[in-house]
VOLUMKOL-746312 format. One record per atom (N, C-alpha, C): residue in one letter; atom name; chain; x, y, z; residue number from 1. Coordinates in pm, whole numbers. Layout:
N
   res   atom   chain        X        Y        Z     n
     a     CA       A        X        Y        Z   NUM
...
//
This chain:
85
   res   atom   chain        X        Y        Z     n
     x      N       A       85     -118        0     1
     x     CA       A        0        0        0     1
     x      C       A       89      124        0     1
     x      N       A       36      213      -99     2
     x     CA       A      144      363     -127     2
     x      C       A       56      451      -36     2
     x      N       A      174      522       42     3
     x     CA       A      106      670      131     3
     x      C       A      141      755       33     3
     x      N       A       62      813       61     4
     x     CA       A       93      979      -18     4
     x      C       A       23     1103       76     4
     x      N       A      103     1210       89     5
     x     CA       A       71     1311      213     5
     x      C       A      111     1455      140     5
     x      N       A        9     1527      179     6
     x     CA       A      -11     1633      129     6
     x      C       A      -65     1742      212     6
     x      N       A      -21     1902      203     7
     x     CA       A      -81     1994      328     7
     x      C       A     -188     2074      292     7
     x      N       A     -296     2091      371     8
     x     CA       A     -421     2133      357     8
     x      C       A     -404     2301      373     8
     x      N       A     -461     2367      244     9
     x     CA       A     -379     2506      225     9
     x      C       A     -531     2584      341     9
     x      N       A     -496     2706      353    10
     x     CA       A     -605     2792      487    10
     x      C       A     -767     2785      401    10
     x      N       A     -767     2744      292    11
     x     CA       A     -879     2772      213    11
     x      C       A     -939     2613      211    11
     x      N       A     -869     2530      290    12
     x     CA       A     -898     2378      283    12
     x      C       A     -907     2293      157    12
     x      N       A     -812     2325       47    13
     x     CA       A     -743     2288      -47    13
     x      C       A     -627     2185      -54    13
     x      N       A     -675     2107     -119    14
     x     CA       A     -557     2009     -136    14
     x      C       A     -481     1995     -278    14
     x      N       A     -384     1908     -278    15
     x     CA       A     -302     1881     -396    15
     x      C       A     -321     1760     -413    15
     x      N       A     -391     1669     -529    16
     x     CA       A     -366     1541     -518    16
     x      C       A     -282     1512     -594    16
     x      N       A     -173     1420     -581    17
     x     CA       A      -80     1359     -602    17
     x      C       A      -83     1350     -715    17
     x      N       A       67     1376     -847    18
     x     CA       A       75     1325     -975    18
     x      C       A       10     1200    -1050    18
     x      N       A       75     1129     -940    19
     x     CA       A       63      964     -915    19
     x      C       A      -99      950     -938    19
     x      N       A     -128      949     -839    20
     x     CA       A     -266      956     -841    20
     x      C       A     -402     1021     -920    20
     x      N       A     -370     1108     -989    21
     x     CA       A     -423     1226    -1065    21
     x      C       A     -424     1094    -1228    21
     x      N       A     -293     1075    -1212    22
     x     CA       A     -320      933    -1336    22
     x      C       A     -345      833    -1253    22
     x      N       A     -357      747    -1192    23
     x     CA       A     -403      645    -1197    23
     x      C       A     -584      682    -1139    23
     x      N       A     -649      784    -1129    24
     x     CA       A     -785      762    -1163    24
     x      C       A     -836      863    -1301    24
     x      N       A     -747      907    -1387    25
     x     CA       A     -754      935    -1492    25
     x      C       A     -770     1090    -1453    25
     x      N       A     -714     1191    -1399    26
     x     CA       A     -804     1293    -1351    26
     x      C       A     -731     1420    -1432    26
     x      N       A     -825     1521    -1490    27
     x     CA       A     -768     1615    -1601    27
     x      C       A     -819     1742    -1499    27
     x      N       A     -744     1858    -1581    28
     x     CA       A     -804     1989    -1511    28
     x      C       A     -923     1997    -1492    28
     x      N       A     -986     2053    -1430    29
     x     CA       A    -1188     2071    -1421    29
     x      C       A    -1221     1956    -1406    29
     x      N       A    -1175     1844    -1371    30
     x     CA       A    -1272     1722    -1383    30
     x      C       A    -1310     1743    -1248    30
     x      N       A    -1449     1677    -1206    31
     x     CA       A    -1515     1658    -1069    31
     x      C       A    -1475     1508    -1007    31
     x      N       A    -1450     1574     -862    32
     x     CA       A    -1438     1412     -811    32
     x      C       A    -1495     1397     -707    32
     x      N       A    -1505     1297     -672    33
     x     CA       A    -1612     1208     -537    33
     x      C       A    -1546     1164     -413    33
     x      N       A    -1573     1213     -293    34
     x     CA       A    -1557     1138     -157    34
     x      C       A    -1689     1116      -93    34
     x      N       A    -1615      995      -45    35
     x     CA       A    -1708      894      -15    35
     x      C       A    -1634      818      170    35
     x      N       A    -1714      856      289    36
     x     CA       A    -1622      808      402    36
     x      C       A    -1700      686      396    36
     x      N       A    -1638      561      378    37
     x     CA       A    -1645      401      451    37
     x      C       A    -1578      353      575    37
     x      N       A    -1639      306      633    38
     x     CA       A    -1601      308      806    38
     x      C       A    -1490      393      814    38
     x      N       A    -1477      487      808    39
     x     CA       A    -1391      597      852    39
     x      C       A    -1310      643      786    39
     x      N       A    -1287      594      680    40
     x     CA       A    -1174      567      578    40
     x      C       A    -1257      670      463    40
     x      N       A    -1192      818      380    41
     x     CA       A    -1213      845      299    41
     x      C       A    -1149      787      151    41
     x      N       A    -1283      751       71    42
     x     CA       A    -1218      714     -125    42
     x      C       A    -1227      841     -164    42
     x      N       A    -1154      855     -266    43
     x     CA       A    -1197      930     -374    43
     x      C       A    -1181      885     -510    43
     x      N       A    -1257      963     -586    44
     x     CA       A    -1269      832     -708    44
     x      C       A    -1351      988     -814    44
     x      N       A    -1309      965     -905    45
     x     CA       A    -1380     1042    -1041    45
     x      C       A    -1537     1041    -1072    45
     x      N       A    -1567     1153    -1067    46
     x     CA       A    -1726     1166    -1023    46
     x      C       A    -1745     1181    -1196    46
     x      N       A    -1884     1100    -1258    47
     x     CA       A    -1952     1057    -1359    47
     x      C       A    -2007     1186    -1380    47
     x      N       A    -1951     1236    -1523    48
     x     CA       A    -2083     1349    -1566    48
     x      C       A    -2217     1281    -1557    48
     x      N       A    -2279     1435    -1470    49
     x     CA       A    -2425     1421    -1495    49
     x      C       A    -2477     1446    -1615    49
     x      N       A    -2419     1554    -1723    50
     x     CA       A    -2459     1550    -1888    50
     x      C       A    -2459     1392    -1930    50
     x      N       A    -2353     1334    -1910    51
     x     CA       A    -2327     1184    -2022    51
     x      C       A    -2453     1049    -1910    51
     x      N       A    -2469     1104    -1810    52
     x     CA       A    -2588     1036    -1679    52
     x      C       A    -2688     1042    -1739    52
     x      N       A    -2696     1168    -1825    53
     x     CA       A    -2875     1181    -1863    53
     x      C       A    -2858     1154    -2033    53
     x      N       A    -2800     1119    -2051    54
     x     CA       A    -2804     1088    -2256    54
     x      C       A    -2847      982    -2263    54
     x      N       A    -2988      994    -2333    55
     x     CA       A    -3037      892    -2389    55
     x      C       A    -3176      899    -2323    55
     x      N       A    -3234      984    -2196    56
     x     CA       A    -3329      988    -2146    56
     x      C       A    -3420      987    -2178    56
     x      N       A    -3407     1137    -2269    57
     x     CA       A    -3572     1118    -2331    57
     x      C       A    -3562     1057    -2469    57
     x      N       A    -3657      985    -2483    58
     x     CA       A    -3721      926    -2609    58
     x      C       A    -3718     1031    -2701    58
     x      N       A    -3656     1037    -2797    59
     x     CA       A    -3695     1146    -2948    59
     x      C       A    -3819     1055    -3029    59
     x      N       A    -3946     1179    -3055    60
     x     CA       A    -4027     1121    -3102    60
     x      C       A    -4027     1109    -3266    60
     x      N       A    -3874     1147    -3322    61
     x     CA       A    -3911     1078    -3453    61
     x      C       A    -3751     1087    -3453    61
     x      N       A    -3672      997    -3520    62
     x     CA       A    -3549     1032    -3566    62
     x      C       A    -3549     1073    -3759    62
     x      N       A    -3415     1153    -3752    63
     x     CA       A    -3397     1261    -3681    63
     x      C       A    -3467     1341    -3644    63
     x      N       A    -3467     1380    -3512    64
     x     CA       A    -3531     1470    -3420    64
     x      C       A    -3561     1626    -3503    64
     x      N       A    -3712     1647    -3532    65
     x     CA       A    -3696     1817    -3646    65
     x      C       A    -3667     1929    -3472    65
     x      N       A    -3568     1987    -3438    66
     x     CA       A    -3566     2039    -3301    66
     x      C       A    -3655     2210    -3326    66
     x      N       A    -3634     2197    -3470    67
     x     CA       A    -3735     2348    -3531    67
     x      C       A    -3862     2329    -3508    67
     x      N       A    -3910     2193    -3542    68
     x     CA       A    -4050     2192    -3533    68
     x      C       A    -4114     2204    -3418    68
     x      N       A    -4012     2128    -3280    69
     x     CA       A    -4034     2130    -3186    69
     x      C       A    -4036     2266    -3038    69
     x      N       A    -3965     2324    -3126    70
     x     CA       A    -3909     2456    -3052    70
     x      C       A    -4058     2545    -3107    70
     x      N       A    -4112     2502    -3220    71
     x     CA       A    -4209     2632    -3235    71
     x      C       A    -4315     2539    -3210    71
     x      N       A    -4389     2400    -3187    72
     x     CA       A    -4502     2353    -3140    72
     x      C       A    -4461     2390    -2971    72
     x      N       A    -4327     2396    -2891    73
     x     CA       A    -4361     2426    -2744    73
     x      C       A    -4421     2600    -2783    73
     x      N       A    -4350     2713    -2813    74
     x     CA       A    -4386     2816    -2827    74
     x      C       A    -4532     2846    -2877    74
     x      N       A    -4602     2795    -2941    75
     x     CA       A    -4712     2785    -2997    75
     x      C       A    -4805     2760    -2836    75
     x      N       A    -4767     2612    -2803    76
     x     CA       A    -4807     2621    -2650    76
     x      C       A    -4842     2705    -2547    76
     x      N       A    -4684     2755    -2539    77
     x     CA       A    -4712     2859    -2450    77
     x      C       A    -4785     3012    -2480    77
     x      N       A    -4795     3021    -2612    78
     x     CA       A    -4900     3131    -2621    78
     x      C       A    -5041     3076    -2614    78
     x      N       A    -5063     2947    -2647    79
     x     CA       A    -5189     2940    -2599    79
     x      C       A    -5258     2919    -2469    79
     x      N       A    -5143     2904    -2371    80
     x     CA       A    -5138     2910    -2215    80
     x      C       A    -5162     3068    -2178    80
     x      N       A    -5046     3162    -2243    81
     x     CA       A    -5065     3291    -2179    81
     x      C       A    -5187     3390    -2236    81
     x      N       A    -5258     3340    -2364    82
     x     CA       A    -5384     3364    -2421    82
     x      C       A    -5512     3320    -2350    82
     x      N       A    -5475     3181    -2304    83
     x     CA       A    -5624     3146    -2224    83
     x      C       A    -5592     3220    -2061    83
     x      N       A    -5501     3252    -2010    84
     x     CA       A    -5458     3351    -1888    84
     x      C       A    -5520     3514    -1911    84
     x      N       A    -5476     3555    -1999    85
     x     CA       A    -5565     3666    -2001    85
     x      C       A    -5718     3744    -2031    85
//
């Protein structure tokens, strides 16, 4: 088992290790995950929530017309803020 030790800057900032930064694949801006198990903190590379939600909704025709769709919601909503007034 490898230690690796590092000092916690006044802003409660850390440095994680070269080493480590590759072996969980970790790039600038990436998000990561702690997780305490009986006392013991992991950390581990946190899963985009964008690539979490692809594929969610059903497209109701492929290819998707996103024109047609953008002006049947708009169409909508004027007939929402028409029956409001």
């Amino acid at each position: 088992m490898q230690e690796y030790e590092t000092t916690i800057t006044e802003k409660g900032q850390v440095t994680i290790p070269q080493e480590l930064r590759r072996m969980l694949d970790l790039s600038p801006r990436d998000k990561v995950r702690f997780q305490v198990v009986n006392g013991a903190v992991q950390i581990s590379k946190a899963s985009s929530r964008l690539l979490a939600g692809f594929g969610a909704v059903t497209p109701q025709q492929k290819p998707e017309n996103f024109q047609e769709t953008r002006q049947d919601f708009e169409k909508g909503v004027a007939r929402e803020v028409a029956s409001e007034a």
